[in-house]
N, C-alpha and C positions, 0 to 999 in steps of 0.2 A: 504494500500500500504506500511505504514512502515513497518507494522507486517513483512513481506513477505519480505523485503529486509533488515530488521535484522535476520529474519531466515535464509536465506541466507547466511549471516554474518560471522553468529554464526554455521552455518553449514561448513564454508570453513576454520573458525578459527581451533574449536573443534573437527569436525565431524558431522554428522546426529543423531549418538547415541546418543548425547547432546542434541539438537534439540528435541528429540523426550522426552528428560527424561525434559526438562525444561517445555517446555509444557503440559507436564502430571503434575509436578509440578505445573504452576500454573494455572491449572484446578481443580486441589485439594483441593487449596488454597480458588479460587471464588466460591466454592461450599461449604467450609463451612462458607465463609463471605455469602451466600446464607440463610444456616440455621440459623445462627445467626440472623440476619436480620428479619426472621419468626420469630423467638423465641420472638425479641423485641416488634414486631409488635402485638403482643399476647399480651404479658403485655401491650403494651400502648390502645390495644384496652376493656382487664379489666379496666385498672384503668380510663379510658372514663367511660364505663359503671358505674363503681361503682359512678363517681360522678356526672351521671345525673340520679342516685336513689335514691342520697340522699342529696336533694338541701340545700342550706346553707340559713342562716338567710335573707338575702338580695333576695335571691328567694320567699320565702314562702312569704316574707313580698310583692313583686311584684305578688303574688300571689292572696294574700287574694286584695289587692288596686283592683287589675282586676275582683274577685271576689264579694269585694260590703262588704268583711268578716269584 
């Protein structure tokens, strides 16, 4: 409901043609905080991976205690 009654707003201040470019504006905008966001999401899902392939001392070591090693 505010969206709507700031465009409004900003339609009766400015025009429509404003309205119309702001909003394409920021569509623009959350689309590439969109990719962004994937990109990160990629990276934090390697470096996950990476670090449960290659367990650390305190793993192995609850490893082998589990194991009997």
């Amino acid at each position: 409901m505010l969206g709507s009654l700031l465009g409004g707003a900003i339609a009766q201040w400015a025009g429509y043609r404003d309205v119309y470019l702001l909003c394409t504006a920021l569509a623009a905008i959350s689309w590439l905080l969109l990719l962004r966001g994937k990109r990160f999401k990629a990276e934090e899902t390697k470096a996950l991976h990476a670090a449960l392939s290659s367990p650390d001392a305190a793993t192995q070591q609850r490893q082998r205690a589990v194991n009997g090693d």
